[in-house]
MARKOL-879438 format. One line per 3 residues: number of its first residue (from 0); their letters; for each residue x, y, z of N, C-alpha, C. Coordinates in Angstrom, 2 decimals, always signed. Layout:
// MARKOL-879438
NUM = A = X,Y,Z,X,Y,Z,X,Y,Z | ...
END
This chain:
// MARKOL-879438
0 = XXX = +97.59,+52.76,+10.22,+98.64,+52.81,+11.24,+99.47,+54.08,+11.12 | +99.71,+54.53,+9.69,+100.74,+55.73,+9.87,+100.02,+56.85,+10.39 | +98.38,+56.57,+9.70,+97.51,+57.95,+10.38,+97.54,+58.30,+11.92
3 = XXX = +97.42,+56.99,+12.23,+97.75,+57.20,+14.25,+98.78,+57.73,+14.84 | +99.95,+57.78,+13.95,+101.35,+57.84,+14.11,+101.61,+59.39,+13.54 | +100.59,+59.26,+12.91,+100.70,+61.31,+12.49,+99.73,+61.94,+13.92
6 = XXX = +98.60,+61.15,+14.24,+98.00,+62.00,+14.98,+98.72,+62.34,+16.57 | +99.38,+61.07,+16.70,+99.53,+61.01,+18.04,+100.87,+62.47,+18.71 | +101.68,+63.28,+17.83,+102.47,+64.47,+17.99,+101.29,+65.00,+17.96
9 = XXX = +99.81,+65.61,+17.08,+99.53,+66.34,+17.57,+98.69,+66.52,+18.33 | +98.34,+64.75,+18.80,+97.72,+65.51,+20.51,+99.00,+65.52,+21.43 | +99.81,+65.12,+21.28,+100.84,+66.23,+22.37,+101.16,+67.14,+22.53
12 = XXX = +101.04,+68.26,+21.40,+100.99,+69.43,+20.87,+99.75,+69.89,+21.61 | +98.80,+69.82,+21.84,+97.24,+70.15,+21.60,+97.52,+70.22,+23.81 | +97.98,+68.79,+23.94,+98.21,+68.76,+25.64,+99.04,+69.71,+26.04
15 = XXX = +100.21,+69.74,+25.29,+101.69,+70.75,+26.31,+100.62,+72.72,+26.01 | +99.80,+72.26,+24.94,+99.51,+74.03,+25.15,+98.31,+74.10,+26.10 | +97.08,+73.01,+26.02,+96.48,+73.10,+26.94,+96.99,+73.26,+28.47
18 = XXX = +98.27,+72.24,+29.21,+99.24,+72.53,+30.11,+99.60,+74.15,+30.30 | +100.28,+74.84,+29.55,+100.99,+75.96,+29.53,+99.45,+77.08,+29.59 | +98.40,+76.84,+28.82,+97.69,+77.88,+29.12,+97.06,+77.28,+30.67
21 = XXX = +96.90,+76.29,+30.80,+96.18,+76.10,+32.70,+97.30,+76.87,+33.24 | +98.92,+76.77,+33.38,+100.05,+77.58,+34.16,+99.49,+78.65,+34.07 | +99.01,+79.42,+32.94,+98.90,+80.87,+32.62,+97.65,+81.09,+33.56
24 = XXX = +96.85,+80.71,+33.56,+95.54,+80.40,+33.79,+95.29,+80.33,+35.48 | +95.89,+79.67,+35.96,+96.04,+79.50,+37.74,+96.42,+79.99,+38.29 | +97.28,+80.99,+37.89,+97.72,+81.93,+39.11,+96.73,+83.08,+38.75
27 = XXX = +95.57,+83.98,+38.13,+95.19,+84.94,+37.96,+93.69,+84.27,+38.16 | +93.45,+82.99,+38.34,+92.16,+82.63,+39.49,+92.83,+82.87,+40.71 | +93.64,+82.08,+41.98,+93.72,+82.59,+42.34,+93.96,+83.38,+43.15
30 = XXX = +94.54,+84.66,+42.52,+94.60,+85.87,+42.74,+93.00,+86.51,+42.82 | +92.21,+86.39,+41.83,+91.07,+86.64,+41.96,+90.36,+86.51,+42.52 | +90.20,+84.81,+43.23,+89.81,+84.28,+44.63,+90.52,+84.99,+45.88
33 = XXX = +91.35,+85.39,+45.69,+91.88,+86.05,+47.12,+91.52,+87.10,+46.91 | +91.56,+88.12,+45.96,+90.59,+89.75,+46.10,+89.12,+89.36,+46.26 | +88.63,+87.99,+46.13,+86.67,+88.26,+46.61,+86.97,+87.99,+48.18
36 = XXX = +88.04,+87.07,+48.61,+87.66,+87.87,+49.84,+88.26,+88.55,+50.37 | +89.39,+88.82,+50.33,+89.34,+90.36,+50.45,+88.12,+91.20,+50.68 | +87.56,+91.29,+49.72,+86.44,+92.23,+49.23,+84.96,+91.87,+50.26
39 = XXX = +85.23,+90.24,+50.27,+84.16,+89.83,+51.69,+84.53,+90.60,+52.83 | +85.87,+90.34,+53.23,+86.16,+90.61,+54.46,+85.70,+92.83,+55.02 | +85.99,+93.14,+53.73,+86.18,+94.69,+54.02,+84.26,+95.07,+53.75
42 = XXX = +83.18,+93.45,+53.31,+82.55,+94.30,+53.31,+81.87,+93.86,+54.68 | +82.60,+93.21,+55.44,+82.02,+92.53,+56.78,+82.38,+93.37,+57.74 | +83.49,+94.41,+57.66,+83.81,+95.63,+58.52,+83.04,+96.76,+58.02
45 = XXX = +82.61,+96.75,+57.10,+81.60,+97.71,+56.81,+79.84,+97.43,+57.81 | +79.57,+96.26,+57.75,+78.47,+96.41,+58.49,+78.74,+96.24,+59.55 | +79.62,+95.60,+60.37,+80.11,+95.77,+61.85,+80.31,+97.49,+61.97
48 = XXX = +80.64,+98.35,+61.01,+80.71,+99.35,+61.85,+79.54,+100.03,+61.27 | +79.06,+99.79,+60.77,+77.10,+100.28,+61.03,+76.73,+99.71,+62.20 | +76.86,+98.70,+62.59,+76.27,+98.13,+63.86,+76.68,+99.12,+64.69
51 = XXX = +77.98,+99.53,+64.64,+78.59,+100.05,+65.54,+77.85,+101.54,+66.08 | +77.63,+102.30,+65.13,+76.84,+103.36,+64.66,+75.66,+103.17,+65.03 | +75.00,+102.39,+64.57,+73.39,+102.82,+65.04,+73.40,+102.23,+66.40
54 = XXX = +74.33,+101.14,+67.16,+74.24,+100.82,+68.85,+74.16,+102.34,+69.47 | +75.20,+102.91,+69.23,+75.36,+104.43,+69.53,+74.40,+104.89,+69.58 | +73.44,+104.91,+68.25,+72.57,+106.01,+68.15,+71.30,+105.20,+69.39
57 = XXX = +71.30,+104.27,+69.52,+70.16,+103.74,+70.05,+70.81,+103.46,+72.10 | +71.91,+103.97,+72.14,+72.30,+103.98,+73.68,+72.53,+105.28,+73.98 | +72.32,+106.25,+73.72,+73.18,+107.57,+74.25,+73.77,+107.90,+73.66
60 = XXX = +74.47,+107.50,+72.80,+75.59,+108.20,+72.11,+76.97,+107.00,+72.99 | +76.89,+105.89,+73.54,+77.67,+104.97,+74.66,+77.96,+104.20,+73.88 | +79.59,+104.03,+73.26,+79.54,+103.17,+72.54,+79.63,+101.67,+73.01
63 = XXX = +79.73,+100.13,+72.02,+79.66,+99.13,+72.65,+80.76,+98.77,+73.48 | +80.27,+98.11,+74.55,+81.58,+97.79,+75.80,+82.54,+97.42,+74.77 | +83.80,+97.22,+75.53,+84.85,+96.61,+74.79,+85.83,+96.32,+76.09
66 = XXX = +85.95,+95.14,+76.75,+86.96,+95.10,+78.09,+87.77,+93.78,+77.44 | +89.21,+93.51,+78.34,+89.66,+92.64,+77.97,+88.93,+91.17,+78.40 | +89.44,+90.53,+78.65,+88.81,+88.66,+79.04,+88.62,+88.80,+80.58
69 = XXX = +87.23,+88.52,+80.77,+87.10,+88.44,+82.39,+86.88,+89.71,+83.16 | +86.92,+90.46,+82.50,+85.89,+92.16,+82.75,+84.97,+92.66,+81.90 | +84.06,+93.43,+82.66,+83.21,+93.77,+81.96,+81.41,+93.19,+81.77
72 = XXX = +80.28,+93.33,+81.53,+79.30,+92.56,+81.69,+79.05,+91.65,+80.36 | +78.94,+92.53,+79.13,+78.46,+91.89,+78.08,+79.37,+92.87,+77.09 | +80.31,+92.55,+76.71,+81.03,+93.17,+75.59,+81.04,+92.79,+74.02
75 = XXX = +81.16,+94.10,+73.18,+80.98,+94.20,+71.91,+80.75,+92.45,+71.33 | +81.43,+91.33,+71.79,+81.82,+90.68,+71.16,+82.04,+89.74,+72.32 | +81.33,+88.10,+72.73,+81.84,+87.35,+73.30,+82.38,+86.04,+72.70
78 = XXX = +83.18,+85.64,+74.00,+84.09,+84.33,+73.13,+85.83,+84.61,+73.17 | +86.29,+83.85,+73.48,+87.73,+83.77,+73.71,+88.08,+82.81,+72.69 | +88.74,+83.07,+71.35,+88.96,+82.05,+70.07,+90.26,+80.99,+70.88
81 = XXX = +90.96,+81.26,+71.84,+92.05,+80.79,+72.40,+91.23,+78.99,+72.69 | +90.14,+78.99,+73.57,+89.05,+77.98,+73.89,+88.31,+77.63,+72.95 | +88.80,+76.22,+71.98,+87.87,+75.38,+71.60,+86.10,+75.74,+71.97
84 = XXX = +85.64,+75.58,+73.19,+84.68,+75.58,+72.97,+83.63,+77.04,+73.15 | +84.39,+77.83,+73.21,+84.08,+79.46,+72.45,+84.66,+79.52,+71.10 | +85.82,+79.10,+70.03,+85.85,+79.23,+68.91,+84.83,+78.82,+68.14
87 = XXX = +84.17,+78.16,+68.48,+83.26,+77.28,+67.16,+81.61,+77.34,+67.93 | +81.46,+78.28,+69.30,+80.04,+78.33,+69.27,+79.31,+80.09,+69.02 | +78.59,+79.22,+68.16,+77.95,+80.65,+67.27,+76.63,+81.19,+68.48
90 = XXX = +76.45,+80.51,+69.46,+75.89,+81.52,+70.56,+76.35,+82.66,+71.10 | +77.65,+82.39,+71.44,+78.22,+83.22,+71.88,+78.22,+84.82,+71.24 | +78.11,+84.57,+69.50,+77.86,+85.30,+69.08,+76.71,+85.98,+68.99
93 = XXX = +76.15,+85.39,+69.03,+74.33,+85.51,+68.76,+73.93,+86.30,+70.02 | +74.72,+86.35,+71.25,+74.48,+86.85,+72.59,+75.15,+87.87,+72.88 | +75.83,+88.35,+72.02,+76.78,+89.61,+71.93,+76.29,+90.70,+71.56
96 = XXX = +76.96,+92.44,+72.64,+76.06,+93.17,+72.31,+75.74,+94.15,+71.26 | +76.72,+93.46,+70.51,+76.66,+94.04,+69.02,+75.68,+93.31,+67.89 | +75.02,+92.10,+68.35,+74.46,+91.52,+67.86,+73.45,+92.05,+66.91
99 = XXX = +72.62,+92.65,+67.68,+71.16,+92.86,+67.36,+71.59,+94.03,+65.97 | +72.50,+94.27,+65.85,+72.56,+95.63,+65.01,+73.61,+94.91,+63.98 | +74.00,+94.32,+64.34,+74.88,+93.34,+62.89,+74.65,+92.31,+63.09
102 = XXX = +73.21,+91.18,+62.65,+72.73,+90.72,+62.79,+73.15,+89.11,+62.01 | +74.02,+88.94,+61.82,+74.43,+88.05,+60.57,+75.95,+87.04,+61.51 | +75.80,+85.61,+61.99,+77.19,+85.36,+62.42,+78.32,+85.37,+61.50
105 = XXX = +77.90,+85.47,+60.38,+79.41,+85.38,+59.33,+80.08,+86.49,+58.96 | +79.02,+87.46,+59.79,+79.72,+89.06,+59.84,+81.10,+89.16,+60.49 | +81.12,+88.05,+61.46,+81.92,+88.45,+62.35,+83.07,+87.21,+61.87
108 = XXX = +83.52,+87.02,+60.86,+84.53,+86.12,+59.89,+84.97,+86.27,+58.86 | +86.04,+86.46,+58.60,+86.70,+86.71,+57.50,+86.61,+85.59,+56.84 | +86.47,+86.07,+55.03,+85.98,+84.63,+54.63,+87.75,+83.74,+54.25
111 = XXX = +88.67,+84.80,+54.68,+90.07,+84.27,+53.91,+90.55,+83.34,+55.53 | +89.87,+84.03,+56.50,+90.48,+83.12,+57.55,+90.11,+81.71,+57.48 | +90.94,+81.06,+57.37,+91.16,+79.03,+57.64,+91.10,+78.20,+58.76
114 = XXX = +91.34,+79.35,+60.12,+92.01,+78.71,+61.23,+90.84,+77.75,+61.77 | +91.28,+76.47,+62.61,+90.16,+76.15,+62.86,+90.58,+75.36,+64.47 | +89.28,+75.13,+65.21,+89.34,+74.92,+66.78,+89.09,+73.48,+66.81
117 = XXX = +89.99,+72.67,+67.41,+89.36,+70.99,+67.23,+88.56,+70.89,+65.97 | +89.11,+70.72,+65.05,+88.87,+70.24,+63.54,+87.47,+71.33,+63.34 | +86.92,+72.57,+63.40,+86.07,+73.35,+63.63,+86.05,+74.72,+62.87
120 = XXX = +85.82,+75.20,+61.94,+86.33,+76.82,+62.02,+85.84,+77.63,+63.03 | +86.40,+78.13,+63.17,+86.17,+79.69,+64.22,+85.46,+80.83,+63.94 | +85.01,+80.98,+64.47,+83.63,+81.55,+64.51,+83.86,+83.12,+63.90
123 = XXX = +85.18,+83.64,+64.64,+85.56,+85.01,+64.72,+86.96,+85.41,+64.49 | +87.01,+86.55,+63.04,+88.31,+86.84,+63.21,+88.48,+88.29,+63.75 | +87.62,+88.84,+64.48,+87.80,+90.49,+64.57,+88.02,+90.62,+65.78
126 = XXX = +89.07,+91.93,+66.06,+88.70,+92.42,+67.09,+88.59,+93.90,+67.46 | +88.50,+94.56,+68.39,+87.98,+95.99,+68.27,+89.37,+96.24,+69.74 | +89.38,+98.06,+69.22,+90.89,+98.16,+69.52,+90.82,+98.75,+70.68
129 = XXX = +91.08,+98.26,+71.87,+91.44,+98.35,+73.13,+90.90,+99.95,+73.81 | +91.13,+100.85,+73.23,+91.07,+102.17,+73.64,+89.80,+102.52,+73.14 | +88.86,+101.91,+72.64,+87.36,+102.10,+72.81,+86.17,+101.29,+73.38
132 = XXX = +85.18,+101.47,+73.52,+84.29,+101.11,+74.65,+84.71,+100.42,+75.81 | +85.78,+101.10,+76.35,+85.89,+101.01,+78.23,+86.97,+102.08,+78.59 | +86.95,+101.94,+79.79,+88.60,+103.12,+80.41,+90.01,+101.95,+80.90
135 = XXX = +89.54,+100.61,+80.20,+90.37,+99.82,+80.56,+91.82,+100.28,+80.59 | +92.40,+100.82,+78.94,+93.49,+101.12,+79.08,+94.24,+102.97,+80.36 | +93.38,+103.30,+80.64,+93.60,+104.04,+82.11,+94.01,+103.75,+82.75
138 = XXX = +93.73,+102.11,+83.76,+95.05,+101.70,+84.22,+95.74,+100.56,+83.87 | +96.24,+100.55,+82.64,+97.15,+100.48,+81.77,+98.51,+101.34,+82.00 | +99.71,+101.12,+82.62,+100.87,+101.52,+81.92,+101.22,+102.36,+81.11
141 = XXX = +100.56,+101.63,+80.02,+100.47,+102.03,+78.27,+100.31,+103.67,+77.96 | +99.39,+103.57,+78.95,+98.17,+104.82,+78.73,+99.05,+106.46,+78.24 | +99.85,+106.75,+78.84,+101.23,+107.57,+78.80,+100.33,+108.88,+78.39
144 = XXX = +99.09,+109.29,+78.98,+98.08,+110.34,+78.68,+97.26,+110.68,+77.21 | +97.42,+109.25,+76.92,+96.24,+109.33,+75.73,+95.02,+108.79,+76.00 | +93.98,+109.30,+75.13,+92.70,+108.92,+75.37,+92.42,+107.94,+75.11
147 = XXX = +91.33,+107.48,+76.17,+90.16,+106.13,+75.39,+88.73,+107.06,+74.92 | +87.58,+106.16,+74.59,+86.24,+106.34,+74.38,+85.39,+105.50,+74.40 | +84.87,+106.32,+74.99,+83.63,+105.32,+75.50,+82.21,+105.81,+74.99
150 = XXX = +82.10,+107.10,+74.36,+81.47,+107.90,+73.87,+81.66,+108.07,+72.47 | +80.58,+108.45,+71.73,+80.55,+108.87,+70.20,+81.20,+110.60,+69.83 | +80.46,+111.05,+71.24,+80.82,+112.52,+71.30,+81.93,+112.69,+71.53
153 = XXX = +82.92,+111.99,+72.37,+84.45,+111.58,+72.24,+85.13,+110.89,+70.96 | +84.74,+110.20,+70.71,+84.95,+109.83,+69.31,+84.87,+110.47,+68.10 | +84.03,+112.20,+68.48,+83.80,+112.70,+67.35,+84.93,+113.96,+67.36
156 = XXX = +85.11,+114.31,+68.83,+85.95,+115.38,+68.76,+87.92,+115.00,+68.62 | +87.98,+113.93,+67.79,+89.04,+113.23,+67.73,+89.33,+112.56,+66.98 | +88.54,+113.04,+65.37,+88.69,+113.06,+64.00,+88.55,+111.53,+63.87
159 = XXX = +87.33,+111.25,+63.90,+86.94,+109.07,+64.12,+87.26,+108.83,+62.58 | +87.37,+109.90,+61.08,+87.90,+109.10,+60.46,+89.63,+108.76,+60.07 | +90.08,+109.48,+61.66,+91.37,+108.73,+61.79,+91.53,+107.74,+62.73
162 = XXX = +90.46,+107.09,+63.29,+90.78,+106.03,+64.36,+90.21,+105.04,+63.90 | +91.00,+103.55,+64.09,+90.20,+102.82,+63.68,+89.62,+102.20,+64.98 | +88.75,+101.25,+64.56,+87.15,+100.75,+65.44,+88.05,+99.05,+65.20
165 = XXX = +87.61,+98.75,+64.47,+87.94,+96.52,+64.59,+88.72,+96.44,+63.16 | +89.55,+95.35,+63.70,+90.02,+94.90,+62.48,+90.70,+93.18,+62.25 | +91.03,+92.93,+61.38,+90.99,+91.84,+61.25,+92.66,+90.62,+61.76
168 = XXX = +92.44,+90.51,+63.03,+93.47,+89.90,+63.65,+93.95,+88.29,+63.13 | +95.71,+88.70,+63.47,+95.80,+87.36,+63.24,+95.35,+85.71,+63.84 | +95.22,+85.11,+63.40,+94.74,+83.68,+63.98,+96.18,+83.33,+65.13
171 = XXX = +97.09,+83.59,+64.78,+97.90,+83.26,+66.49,+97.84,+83.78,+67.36 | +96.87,+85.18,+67.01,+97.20,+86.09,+68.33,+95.96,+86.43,+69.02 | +94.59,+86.36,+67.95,+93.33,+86.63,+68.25,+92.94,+85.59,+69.32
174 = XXX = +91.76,+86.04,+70.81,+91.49,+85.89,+71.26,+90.21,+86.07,+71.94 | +90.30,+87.40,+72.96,+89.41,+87.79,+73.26,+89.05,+88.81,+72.26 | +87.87,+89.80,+72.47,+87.63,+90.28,+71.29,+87.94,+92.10,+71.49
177 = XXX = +89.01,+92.16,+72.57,+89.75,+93.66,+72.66,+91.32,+93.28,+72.40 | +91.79,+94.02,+71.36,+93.34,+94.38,+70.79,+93.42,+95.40,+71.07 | +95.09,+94.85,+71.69,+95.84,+95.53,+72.60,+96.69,+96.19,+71.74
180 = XXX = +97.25,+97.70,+71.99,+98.24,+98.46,+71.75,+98.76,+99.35,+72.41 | +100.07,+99.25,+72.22,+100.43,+99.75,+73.85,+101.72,+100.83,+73.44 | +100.84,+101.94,+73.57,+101.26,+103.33,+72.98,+102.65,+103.58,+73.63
183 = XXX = +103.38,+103.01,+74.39,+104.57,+103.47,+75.21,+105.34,+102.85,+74.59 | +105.13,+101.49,+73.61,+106.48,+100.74,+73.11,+106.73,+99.34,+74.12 | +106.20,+99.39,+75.18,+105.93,+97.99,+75.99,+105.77,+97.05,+75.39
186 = XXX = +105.08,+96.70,+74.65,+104.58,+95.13,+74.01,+104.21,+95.42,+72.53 | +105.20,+95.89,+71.58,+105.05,+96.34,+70.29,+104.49,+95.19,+69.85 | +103.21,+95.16,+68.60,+102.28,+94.52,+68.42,+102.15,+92.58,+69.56
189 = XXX = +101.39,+93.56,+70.94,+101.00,+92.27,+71.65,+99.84,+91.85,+71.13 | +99.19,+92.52,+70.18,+98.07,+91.74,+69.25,+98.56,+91.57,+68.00 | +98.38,+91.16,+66.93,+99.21,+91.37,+65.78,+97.93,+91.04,+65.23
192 = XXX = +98.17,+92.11,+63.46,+96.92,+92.10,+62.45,+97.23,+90.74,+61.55 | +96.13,+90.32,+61.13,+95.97,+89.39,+60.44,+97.41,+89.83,+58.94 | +97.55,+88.84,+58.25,+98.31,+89.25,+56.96,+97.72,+88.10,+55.53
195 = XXX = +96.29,+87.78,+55.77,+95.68,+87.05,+55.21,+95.59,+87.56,+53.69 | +95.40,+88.74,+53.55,+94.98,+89.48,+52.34,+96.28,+90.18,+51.77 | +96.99,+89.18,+51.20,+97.97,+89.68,+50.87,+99.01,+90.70,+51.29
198 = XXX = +99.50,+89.75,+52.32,+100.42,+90.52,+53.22,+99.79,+91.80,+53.95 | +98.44,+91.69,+54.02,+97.78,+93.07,+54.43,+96.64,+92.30,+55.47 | +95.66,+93.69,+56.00,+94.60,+93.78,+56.62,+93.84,+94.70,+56.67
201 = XXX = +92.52,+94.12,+56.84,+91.17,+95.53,+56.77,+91.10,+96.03,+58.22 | +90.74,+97.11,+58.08,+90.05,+97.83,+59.17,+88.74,+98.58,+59.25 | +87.98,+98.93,+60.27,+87.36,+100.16,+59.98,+87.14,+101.51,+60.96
204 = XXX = +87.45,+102.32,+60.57,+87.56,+103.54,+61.48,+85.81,+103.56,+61.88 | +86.11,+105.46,+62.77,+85.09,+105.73,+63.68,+84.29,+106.38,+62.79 | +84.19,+106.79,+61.50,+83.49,+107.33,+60.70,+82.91,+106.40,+59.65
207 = XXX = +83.10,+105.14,+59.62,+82.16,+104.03,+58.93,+83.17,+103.60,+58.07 | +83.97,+104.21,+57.49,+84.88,+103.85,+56.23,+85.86,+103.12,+56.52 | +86.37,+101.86,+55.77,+86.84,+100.36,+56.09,+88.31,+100.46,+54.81
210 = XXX = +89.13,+100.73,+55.25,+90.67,+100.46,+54.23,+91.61,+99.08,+54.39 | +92.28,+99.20,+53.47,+92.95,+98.08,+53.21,+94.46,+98.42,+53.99 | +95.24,+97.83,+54.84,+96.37,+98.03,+55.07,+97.66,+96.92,+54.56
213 = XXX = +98.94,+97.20,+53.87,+99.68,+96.27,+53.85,+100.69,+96.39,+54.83 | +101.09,+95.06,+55.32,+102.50,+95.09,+56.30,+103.22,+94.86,+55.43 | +104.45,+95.76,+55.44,+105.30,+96.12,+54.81,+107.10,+95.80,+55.33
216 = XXX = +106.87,+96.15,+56.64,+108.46,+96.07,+57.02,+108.40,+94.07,+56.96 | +110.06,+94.20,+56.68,+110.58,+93.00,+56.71,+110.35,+92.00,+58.02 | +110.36,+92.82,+59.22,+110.12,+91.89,+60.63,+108.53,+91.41,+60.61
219 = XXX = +107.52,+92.31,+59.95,+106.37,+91.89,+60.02,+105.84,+90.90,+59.03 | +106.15,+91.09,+58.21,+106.23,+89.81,+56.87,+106.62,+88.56,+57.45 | +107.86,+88.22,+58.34,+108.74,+87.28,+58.37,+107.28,+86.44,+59.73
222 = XXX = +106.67,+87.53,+60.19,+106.09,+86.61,+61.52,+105.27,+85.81,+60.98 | +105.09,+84.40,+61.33,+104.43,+82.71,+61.33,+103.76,+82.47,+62.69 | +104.53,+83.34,+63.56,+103.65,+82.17,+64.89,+103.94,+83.21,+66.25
225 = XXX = +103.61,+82.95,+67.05,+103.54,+84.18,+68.02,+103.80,+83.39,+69.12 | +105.02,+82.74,+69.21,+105.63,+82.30,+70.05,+106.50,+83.29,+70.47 | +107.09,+84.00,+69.34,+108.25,+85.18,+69.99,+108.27,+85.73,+68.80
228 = XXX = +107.46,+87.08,+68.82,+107.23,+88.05,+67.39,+109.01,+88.74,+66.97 | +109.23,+89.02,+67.97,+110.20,+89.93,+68.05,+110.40,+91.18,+66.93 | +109.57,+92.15,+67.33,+109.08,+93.17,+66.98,+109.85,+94.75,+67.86
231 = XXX = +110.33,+95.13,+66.53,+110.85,+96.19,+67.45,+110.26,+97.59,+67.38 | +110.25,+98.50,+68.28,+109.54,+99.48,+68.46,+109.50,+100.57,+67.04 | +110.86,+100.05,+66.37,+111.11,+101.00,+64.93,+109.84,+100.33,+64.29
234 = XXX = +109.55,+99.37,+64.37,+109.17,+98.33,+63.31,+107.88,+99.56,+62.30 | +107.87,+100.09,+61.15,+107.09,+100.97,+60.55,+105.68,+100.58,+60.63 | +105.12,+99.10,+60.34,+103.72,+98.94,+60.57,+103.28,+98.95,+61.82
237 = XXX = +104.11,+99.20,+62.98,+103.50,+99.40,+64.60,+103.70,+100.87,+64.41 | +104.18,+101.77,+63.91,+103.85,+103.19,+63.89,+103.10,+103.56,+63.33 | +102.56,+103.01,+62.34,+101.50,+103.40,+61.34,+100.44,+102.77,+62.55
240 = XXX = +99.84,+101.83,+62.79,+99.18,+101.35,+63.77,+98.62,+102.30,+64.80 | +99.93,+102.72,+65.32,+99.87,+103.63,+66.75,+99.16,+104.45,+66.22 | +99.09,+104.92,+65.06,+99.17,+106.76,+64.60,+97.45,+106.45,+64.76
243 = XXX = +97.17,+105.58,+64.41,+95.20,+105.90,+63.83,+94.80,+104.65,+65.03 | +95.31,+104.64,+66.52,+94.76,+104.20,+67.36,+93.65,+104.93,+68.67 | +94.69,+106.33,+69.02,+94.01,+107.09,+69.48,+95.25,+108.32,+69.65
246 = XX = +94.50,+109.29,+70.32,+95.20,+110.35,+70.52,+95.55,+110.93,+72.06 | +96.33,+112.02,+71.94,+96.34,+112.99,+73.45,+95.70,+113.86,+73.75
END
């Protein structure tokens, strides 16, 4: 009896450190789990913009459509995530004309995105940025004499590894599969980037190469829901944005 009575402090001893090393232990899984995907996600903009690249090479040099919802014939990317029954059908993807060249539906998903459509995940977190493949933003407002492209050869004389191509939108705001930016200050982020990856988001420019961005200002951190961003034109991550969208 006294032996039980000696042992029993030191399995409490043996528990409170096993306890204290799991504390130690759980936050640096994870963290670790959130850099693999991370690391999924940036390498899923990496082959979307090979797709992107060899469509080019195999149309003219024409890059893939890109129109907003309800224009256009067959763009980069179909499916409106807003509609249940475009969030969760992987045809839609499969019929898209980026398909054949990024051939994989989980290309087109971030593995950190959660969101899901009638109990469903969603198919798609990307979208590609308004001022390439169409002249949509032309009559646009916005437009205030900057360029779109619709071309590679336009895209090239306009330093593509400062523009970015798709990136990874937030789940309140993602929709159709063209993000909007609206170079005049009109609708400061009317798309807004995902902040899945640690307060950040991937992208990938016109030259293949895919970076990590963090949102940084305080107004962009604070946004939850896109009922009313309230975003102001200072706001530093919509200037950084603007800067590597397009040019004059």
């Amino acid at each position: 009896m006294a032996q039980a009575i000696h042992i029993f402090p030191c399995i409490l001893i043996v528990i409170s450190i096993v306890a204290i090393l799991a504390g130690l232990l759980l936050p640096a899984l994870a963290s670790a789990k959130a850099k693999s995907k991370q690391i999924g996600c940036v390498n899923n903009l990496k082959q979307v913009a090979l797709g992107f690249q060899m469509y080019a090479a195999d149309n003219e040099g024409r890059l893939p459509e890109n129109t907003p919802a309800g224009r256009g014939n067959n763009p980069w990317v179909l499916g409106n995530m807003k509609y249940p029954g475009d969030a969760t059908n992987l045809s839609l993807i499969k019929q898209s004309k980026l398909f054949p060249y990024a051939n994989h539906v989980g290309t087109y998903h971030c593995p950190a995105d959660l969101s899901k459509a009638s109990g469903s995940p969603r198919i798609r977190s990307y979208s590609m940025n308004g001022w390439m493949g169409s002249r949509s933003m032309e009559d646009n407002s916005a437009r205030a004499g900057f360029r779109t492209f619709v071309r590679e050869n336009e895209l090239a004389a306009a330093r593509p590894s400062m523009l970015w191509v798709i990136l990874d939108e937030h789940e309140a705001s993602i929709d159709d599969g063209w993000f909007l930016v609206t170079m005049d200050d009109s609708r400061p982020f009317a798309s807004f980037p995902t902040m899945r990856h640690q307060h950040g988001y991937a992208l990938n420019f016109g030259d293949g190469h895919v970076e990590s961005t963090k949102l940084r200002d305080p107004s962009s951190q604070a946004f939850d829901s896109f009922q009313d961003p309230q975003i102001s034109s200072r706001n530093s991550d919509w200037l950084r944005l603007k800067q590597i969208t397009t040019v004059k």
